[in-house]
C-alpha positions in Angstrom: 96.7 62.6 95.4 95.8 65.9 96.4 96.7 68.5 98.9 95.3 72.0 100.4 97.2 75.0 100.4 96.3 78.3 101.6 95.3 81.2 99.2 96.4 84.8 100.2 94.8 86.4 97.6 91.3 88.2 99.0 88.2 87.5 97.0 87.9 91.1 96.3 84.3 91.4 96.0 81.2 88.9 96.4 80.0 88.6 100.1 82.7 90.7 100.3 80.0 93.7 100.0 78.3 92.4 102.7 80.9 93.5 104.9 81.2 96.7 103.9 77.6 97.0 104.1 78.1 96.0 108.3 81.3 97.9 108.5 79.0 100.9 107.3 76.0 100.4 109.4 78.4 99.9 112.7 80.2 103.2 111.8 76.3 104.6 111.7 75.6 103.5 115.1 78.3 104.3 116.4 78.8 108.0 115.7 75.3 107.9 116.4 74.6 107.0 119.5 78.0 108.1 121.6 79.2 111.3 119.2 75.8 112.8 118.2 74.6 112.8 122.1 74.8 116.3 122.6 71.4 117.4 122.3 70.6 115.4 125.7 73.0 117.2 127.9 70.8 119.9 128.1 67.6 118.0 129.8 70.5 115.7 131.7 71.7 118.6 133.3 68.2 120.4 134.1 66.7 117.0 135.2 70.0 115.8 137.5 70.1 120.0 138.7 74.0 118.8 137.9 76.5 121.0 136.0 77.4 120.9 132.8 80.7 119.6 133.3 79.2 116.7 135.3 77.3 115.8 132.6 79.8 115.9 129.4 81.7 114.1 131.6 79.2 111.1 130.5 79.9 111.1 126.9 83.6 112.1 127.1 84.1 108.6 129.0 82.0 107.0 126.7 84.0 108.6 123.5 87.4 108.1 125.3 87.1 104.6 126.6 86.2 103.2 123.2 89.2 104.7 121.2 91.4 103.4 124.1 90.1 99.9 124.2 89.5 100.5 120.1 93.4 99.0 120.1 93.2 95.8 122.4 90.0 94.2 121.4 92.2 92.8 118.4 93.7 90.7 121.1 90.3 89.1 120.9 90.2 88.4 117.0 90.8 84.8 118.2 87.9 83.7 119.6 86.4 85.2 115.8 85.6 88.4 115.0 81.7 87.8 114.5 81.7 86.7 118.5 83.6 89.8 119.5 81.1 92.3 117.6 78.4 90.3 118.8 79.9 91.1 122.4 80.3 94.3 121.6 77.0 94.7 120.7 75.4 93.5 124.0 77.2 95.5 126.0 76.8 98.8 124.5 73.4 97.8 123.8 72.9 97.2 127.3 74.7 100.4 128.8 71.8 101.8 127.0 68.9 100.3 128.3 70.2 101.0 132.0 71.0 104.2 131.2 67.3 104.6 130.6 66.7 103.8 134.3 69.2 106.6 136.1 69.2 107.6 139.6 71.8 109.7 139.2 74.8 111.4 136.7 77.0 108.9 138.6 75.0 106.4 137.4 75.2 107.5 133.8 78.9 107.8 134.3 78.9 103.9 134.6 76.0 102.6 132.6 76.7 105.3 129.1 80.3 106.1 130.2 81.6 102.4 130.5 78.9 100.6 129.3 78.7 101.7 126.0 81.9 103.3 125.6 83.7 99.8 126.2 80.8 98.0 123.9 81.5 99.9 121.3 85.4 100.0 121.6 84.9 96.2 121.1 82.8 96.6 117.8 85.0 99.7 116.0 88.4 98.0 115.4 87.7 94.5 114.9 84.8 94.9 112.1 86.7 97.6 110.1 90.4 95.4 110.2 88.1 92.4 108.6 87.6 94.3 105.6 91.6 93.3 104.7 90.0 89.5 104.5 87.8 89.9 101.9 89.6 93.2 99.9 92.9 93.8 98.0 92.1 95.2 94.8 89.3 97.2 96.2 90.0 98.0 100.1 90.6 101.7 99.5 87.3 101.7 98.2 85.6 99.7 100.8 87.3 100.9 103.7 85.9 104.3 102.3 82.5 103.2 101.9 82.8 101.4 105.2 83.6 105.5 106.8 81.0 106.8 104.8 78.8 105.1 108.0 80.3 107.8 110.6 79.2 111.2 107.9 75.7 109.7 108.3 76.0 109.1 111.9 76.4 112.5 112.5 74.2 113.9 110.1 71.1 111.7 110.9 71.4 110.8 114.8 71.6 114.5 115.8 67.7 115.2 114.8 66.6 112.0 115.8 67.9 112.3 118.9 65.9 115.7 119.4 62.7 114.0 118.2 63.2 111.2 120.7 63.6 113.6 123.6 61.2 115.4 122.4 58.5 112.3 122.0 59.3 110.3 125.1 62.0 112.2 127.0 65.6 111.4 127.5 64.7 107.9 129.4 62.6 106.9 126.3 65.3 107.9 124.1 68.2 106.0 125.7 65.4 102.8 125.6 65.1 103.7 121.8 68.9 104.0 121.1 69.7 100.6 122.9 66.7 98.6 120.3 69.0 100.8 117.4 72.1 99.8 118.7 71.2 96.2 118.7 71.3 95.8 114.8 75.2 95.4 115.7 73.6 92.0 116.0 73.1 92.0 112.3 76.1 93.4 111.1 77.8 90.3 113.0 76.0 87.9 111.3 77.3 89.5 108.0 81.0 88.8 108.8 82.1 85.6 107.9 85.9 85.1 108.1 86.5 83.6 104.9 89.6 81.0 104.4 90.9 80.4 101.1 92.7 77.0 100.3 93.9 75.4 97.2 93.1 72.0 96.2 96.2 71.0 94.3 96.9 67.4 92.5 100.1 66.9 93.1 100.9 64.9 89.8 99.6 68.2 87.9 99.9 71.2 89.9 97.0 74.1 88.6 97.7 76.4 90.8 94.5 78.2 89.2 92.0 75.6 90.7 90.8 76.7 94.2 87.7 76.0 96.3 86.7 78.8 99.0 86.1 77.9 102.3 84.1 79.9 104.6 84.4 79.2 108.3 82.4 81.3 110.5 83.3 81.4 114.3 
């Protein structure tokens, strides 16, 4: 007779990676495409004849709305964390594809502002807290890998961006950004909550034997 009990120890590697490797590319985009903006205030504010105040105004939404909903997406950790950054995903991903269609900075204000600040508020917390699943051992080292993602964010977006704009405008780089943005589809598909159990015969315990189960939701 047999029976299952739950194993607390994290895997501490294996597809473990994997999540580090999304963790990293969500940090990426999101530094990316809400912190290394900067270079299209200029044309935003020259296009809109609005000030520049009215148009930082776009990205400071953006940037404060997703460290203040950053805290209560874990709230929605229940209905799995691959569903949530998939969510995520779709709205910030589609904050930017209407943003690419703006009649005005008001406009902007709700499509960049809410859109993609909330979007990606959704993504940030839940992805990186997963990393405690899969790492004991090793989650200072992941979790730093994992922030490695915001470094190249920075670095990398900023002159991309500028190409962009300076290829197909700020309206062809917003549509640009949202097809970029949409590999948080990927990086969802590369968390699978992992559940550990036991199998344990109860006439001779071996506490050693153990069969992983993965359950993806």
């Amino acid at each position: 007779m047999t029976s299952k009990r739950k194993l607390k120890n994290p895997p501490d590697g294996g597809c473990g990676w994997l999540v580090v490797l999304a963790n990293f590319v969500s940090q990426t985009l999101n530094a990316g495409c809400m912190f290394a903006t900067g270079v299209m205030i200029p044309p935003l504010t020259s296009y809109f004849e609005a000030d520049l105040v009215e148009v930082s105004t776009i990205f400071s939404v953006a940037i404060s709305l997703c460290c203040f909903v950053a805290p209560f997406s874990s709230f929605l950790d229940k209905y799995g964390t691959r569903t949530v950054v998939a969510a995520g995903g779709l709205v910030s991903s589609l904050g930017l594809i209407t943003s690419s269609f703006a009649t005005s900075i008001y406009y902007l204000w709700f499509s960049y502002g809410i859109l993609v600040g909330f979007g990606h508020g959704m993504v940030y917390a839940p992805i990186f807290s997963v990393l405690g699943i899969y790492f004991k051992r090793y989650l200072g080292l992941a979790s730093s890998l994992a922030l490695m993602g915001i470094g190249v964010g920075y670095m990398g977006f900023s002159p991309l961006n500028q190409f962009l704009l300076d290829s197909y405008g700020w309206r062809g780089c917003f549509m640009v950004l949202s097809a970029i943005n949409a590999n948080l589809f990927v990086c969802a598909v590369l968390i699978p909550p992992i559940e550990m159990t036991i199998t344990v015969n109860q006439e001779e315990e071996d506490p050693k034997r153990f069969h992983p189960k993965i359950k993806i939701s």
